[in-house]
Each structure stands twice: as structure tokens, then as C-alpha cells.
C-alpha positions as protocol buffer text, in pm:
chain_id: "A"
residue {
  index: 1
  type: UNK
  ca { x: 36 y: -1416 z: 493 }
}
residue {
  index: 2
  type: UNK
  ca { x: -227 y: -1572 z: 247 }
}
residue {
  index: 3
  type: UNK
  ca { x: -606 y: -1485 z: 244 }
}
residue {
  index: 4
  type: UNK
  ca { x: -897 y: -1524 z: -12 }
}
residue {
  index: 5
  type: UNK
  ca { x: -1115 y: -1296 z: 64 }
}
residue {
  index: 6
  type: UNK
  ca { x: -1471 y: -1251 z: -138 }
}
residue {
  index: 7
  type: UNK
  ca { x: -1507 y: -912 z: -245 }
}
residue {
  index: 8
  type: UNK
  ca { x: -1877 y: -693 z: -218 }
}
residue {
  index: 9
  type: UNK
  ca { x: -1979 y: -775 z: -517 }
}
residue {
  index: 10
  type: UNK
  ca { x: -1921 y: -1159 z: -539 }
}
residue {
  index: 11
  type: UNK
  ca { x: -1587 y: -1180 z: -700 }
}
residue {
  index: 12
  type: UNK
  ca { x: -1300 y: -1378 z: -493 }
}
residue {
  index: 13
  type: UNK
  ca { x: -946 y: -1268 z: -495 }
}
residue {
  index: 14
  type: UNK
  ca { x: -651 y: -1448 z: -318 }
}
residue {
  index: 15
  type: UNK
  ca { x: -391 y: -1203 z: -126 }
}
residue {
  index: 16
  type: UNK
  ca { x: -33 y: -1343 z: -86 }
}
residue {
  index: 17
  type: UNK
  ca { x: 288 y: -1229 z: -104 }
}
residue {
  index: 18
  type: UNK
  ca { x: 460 y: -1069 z: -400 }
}
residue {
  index: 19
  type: UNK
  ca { x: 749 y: -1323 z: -515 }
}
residue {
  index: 20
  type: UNK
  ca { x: 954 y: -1336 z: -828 }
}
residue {
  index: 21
  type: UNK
  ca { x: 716 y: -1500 z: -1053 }
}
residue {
  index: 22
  type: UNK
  ca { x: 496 y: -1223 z: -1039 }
}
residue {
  index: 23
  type: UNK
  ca { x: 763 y: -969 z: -1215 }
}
residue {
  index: 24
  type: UNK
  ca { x: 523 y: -997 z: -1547 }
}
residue {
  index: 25
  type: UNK
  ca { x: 222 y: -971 z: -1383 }
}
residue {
  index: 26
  type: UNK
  ca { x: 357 y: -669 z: -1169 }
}
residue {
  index: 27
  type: UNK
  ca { x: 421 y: -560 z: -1486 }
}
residue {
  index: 28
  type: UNK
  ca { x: 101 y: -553 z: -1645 }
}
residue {
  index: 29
  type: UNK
  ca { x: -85 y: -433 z: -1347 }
}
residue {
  index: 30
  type: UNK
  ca { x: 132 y: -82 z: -1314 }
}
residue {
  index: 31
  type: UNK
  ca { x: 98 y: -40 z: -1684 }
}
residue {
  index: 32
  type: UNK
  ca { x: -263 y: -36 z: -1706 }
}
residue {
  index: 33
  type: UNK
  ca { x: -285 y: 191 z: -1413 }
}
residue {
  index: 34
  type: UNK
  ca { x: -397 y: 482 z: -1583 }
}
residue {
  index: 35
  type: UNK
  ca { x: -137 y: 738 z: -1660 }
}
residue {
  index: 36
  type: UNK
  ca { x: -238 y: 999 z: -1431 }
}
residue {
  index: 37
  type: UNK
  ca { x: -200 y: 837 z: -1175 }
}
residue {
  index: 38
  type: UNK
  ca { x: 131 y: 650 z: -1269 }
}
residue {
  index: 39
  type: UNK
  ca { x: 243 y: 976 z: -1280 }
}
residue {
  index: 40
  type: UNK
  ca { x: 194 y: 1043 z: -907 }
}
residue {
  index: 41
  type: UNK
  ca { x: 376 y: 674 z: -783 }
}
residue {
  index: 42
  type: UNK
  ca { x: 712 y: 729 z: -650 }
}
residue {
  index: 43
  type: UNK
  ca { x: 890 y: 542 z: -895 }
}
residue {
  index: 44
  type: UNK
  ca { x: 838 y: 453 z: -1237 }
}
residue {
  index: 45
  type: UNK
  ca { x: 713 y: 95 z: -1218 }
}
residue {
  index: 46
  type: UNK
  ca { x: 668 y: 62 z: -1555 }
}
residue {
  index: 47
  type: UNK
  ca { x: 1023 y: -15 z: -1585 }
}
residue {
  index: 48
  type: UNK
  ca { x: 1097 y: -372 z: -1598 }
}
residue {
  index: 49
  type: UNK
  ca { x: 1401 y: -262 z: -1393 }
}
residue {
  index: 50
  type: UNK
  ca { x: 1205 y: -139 z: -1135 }
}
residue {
  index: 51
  type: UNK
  ca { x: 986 y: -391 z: -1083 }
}
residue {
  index: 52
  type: UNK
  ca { x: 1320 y: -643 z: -1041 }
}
residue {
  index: 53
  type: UNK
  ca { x: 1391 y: -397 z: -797 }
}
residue {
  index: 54
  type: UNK
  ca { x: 1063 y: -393 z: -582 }
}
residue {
  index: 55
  type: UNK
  ca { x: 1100 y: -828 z: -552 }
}
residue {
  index: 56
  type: UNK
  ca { x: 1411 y: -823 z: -461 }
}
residue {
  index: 57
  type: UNK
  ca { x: 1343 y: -587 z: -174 }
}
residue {
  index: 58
  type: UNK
  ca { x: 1091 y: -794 z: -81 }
}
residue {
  index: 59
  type: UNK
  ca { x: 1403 y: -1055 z: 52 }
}
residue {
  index: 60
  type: UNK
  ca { x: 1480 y: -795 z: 325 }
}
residue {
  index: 61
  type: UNK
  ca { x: 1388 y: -792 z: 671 }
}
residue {
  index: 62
  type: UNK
  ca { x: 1235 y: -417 z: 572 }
}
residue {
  index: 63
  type: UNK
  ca { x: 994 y: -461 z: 336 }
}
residue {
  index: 64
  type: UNK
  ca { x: 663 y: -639 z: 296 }
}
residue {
  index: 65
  type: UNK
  ca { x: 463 y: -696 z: -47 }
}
residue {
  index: 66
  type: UNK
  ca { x: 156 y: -840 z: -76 }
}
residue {
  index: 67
  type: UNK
  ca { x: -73 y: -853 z: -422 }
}
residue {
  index: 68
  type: UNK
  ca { x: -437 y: -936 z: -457 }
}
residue {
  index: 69
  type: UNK
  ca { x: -499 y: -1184 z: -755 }
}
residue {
  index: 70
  type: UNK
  ca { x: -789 y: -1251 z: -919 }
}
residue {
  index: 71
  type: UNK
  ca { x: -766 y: -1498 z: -1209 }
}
residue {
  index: 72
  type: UNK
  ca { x: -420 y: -1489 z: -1155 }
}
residue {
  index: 73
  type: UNK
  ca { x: -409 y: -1123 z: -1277 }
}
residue {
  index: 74
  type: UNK
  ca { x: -258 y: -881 z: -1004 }
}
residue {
  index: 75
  type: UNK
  ca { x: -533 y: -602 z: -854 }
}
residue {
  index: 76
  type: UNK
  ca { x: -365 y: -484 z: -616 }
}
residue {
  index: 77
  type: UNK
  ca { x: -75 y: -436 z: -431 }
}
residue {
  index: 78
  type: UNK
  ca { x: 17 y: -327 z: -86 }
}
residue {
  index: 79
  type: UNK
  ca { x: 362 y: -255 z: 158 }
}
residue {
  index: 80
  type: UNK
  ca { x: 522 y: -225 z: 473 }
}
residue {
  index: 81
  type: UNK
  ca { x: 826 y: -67 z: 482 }
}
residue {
  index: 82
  type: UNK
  ca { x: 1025 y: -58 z: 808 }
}
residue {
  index: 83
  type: UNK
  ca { x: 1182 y: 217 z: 898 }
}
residue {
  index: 84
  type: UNK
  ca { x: 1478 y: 38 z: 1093 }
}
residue {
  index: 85
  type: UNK
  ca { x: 1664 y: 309 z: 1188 }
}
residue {
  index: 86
  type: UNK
  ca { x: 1766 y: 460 z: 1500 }
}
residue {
  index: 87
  type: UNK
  ca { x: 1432 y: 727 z: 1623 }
}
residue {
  index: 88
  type: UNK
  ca { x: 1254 y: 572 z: 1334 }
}
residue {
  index: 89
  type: UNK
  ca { x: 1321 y: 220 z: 1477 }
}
residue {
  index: 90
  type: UNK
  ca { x: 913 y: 156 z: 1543 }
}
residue {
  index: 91
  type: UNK
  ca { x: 730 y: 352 z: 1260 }
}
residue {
  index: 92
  type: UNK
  ca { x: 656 y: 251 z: 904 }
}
residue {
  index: 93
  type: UNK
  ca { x: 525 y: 326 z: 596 }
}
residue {
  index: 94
  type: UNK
  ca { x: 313 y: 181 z: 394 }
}
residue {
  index: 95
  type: UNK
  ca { x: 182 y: 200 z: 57 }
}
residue {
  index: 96
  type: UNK
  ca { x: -141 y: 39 z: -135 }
}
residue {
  index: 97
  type: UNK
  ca { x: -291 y: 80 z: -490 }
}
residue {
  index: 98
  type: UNK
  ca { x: -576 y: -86 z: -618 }
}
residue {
  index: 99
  type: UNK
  ca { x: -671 y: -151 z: -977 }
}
residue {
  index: 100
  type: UNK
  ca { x: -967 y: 103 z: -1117 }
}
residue {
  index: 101
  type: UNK
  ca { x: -1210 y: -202 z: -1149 }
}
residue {
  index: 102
  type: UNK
  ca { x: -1130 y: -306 z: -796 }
}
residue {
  index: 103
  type: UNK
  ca { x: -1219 y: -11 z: -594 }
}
residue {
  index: 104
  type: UNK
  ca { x: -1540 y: 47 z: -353 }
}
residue {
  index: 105
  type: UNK
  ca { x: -1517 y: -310 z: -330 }
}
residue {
  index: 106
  type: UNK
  ca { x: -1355 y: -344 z: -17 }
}
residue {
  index: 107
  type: UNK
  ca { x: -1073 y: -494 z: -138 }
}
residue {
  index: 108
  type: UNK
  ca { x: -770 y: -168 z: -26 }
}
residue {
  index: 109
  type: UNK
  ca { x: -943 y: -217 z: 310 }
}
residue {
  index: 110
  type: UNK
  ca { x: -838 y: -599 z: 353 }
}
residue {
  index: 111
  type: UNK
  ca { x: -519 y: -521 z: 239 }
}
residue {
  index: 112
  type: UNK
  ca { x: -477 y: -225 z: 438 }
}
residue {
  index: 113
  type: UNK
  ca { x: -546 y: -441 z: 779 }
}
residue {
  index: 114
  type: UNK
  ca { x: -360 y: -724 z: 677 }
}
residue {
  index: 115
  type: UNK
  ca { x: -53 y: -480 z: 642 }
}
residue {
  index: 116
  type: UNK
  ca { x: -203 y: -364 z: 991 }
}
residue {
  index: 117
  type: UNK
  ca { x: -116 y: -695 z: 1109 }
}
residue {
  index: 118
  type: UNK
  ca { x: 218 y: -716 z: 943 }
}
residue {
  index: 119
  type: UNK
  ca { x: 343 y: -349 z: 1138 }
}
residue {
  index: 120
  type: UNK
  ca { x: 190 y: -528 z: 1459 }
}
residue {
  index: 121
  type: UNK
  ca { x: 384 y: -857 z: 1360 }
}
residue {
  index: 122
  type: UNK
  ca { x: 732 y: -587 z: 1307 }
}
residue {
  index: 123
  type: UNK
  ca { x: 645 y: -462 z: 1673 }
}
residue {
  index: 124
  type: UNK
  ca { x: 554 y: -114 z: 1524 }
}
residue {
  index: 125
  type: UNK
  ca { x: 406 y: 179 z: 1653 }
}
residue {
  index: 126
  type: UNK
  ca { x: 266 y: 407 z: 1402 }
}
residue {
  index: 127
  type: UNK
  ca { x: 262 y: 397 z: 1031 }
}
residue {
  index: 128
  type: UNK
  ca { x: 308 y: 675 z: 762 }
}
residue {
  index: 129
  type: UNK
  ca { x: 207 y: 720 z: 454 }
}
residue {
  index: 130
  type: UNK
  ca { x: 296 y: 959 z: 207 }
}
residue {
  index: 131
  type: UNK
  ca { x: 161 y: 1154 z: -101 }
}
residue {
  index: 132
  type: UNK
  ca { x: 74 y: 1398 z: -346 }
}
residue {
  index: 133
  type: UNK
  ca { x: -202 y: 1670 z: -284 }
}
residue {
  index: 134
  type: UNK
  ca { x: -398 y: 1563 z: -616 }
}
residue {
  index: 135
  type: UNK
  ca { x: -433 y: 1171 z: -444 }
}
residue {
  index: 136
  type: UNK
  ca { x: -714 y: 1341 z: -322 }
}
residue {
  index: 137
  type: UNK
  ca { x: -911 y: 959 z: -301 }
}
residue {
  index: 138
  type: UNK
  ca { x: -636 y: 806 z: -98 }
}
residue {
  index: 139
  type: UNK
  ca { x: -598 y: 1074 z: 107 }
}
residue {
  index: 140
  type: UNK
  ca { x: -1019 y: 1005 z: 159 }
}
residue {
  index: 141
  type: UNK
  ca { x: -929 y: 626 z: 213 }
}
residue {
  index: 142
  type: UNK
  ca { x: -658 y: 677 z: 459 }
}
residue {
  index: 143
  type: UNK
  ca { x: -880 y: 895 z: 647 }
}
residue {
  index: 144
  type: UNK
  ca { x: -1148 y: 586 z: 716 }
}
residue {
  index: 145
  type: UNK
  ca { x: -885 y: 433 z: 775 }
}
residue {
  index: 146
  type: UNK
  ca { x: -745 y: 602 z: 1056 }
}
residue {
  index: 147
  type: UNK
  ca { x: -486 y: 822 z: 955 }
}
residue {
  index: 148
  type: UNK
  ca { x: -459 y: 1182 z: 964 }
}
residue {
  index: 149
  type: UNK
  ca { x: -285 y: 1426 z: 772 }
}
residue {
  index: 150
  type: UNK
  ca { x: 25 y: 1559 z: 984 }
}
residue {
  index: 151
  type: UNK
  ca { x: 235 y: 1719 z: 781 }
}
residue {
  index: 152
  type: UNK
  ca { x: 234 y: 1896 z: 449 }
}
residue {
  index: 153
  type: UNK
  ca { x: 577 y: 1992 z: 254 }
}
residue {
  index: 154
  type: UNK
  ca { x: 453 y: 2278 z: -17 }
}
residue {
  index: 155
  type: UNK
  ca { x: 684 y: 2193 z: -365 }
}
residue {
  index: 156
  type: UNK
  ca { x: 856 y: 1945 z: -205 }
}
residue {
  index: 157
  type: UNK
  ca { x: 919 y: 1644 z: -485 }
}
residue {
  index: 158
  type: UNK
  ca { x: 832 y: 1596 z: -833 }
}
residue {
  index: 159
  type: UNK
  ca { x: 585 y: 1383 z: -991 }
}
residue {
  index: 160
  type: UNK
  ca { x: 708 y: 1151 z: -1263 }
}
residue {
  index: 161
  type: UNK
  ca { x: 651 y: 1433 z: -1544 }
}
residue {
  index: 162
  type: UNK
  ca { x: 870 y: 1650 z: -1319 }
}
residue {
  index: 163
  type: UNK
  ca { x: 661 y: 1891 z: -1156 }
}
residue {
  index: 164
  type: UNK
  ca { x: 637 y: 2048 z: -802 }
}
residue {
  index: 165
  type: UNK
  ca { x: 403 y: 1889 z: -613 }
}
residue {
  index: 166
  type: UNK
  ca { x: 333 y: 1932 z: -252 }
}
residue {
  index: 167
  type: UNK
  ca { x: 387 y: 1599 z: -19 }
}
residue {
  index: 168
  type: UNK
  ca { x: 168 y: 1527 z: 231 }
}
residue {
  index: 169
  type: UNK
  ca { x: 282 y: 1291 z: 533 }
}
residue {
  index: 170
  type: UNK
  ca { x: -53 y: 1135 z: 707 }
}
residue {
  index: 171
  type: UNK
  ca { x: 22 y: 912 z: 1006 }
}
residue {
  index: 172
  type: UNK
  ca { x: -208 y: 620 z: 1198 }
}
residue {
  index: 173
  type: UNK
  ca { x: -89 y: 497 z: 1568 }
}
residue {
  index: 174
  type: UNK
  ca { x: -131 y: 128 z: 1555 }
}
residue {
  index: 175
  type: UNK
  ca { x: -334 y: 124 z: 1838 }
}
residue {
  index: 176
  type: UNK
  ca { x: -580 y: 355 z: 1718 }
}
residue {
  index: 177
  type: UNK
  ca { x: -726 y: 156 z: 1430 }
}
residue {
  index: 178
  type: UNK
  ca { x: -1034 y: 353 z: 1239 }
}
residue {
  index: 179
  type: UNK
  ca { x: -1311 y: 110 z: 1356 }
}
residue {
  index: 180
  type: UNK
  ca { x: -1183 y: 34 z: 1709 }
}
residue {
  index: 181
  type: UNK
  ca { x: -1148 y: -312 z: 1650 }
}
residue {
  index: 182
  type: UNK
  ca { x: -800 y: -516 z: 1808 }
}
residue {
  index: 183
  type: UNK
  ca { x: -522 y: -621 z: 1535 }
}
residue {
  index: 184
  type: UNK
  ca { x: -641 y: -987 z: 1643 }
}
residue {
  index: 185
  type: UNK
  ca { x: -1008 y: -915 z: 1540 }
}
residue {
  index: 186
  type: UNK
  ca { x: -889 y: -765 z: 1190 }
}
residue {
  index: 187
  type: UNK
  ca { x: -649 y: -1075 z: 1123 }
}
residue {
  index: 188
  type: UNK
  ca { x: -956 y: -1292 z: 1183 }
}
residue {
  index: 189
  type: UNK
  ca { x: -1188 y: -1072 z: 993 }
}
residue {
  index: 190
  type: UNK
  ca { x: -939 y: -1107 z: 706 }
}
């Protein structure tokens, strides 16, 4: 799935998929995420290590990556995870972070429908996502988006400094999209 999109305020940025040239550019783009945030990812992808890790899942049937370049510098970066087991066989999660200079620009929206299209594509019901009570903004972006919050585990998993933090499980049926609109009209919107 490949797109260039023009952003709000003029600037044009090419989604693709994330493939094993990017490692270094993966790289860079985690890194200068600022730390407070980093600290709230579910892995450390900071780690060279990890970031191996996240392309080569990328080569399974359950996971999706796509990154939003602009001057080939990555500004995002988006997944679908399938669930692929048993009761879980038609949900999915995904995940999406965009880079500070990139938000309000409608850039985590595109990427969001495109990995709309992707769960459709998987034959999926609903998608999850998942995160920490002080993601306050995503939570707010998930919400236009179409999710709600469904469940919230108090203490349940530690940040990457180690501390408690509550997890909160929001959840978006596929067929109830935020603005109404068909799969087909957001793939050709995208």
C-alpha cells in the first residue's frame, strides 16, 4: 500500500511500507521522539535490536508497517497486528505515532484509515488499541477516530522507567468508522 498524500499545510509525504532499508531511519525517528513519550511505547525502540525486530515481523502474515516519509526522513509510523488466534481470530490492534512536527496536520488520520483498509483487507472485525492513561492526546485522537475506551486495567504494566501505569484497551468495530464514510471511500480519499 503506497500513497503520497499532501498534508494541511502544503508539505507532501509518501506512505509505504516499512522494509529493511529503513532500520536507520526507524532509528532516528524513535530517537528523537521525545523522551516522555518514548517512555510510554511498549518497547524500547531505541534499541537497534529492536528495531531489527519490528522489520522482520513485518515478513509475517500478522503484522503490517507502514511509515510516512518526507524527504526521505521517517514521520510516522503505523500497524496492524492480527490477532490470529482462535476467539481473537477477527480483531486487531493497531498502533500509530506521529513525529511532534507532524501532528494537527492530518497526517495520523491518513494513516489511521489506510490501516482501516488493511484490517478490512485481513477480513477483520474490530480493532484495539492499547495504552497508558497519561497518552491522554491519543486517547483524544482515537476518539475522532471512532474508538472508545472499553476497558481500563488500574497498575497493570510498566512504562519503560518501570512504573505502574494503568492500561487502557479502546476498541473501534470496523464498520463503524468515526465519519460514516465506507472503507472504499477512505481508500480513495487516501
Amino acid at each position: 500500500m503506497k500513497r503520497t498524500i499532501v498534508l494541511k499545510d502544503g508539505r507532501s509525504v509518501h506512505i509505504r511500507p516499512l522494509v529493511p532499508a529503513d532500520a536507520d531511519a526507524s532509528l532516528a525517528f524513535f530517537s528523537g521522539l521525545p523522551a516522555q513519550e518514548r517512555r510510554y511505547l511498549r518497547r524500547d525502540v531505541t534499541s537497534p535490536e529492536v528495531i531489527a525486530a519490528r522489520i522482520q515481523e513485518n515478513d509475517s502474515a500478522e503484522v503490517e508497517r507502514l511509515v510516512a516519509l518526507h524527504n526521505d526522513e521517517i514521520v510516522a509510523d503505523g500497524s496492524f497486528e492480527h490477532e490470529r488466534y482462535g476467539w481473537g481470530e477477527r480483531i486487531a490492534q493497531i498502533r500509530l505515532i506521529v513525529a511532534p512536527g507532524y501532528r494537527r496536520s492530518g497526517l495520523g488520520t491518513v494513516l489511521a484509515r489506510l490501516l482501516y483498509v488493511i484490517a478490512h483487507q485481513h477480513d477483520v472485525d474490530r480493532i484495539n488499541a492499547r495504552m497508558l492513561r497519561p497518552q491522554a492526546a491519543a486517547r483524544d485522537i482515537f476518539h475522532r477516530l471512532g474508538f472508545r475506551e472499553e476497558f481500563v486495567l488500574p497498575d497493570h504494566v510498566r512504562d519503560l522507567e518501570g512504573n505502574l501505569q494503568d492500561l487502557i484497551i479502546m476498541r473501534c468495530e470496523l464498520s463503524n468508522l468515526a465519519s460514516g464514510e465506507t472503507l472504499a471511500e477512505a481508500e480513495r480519499r487516501s
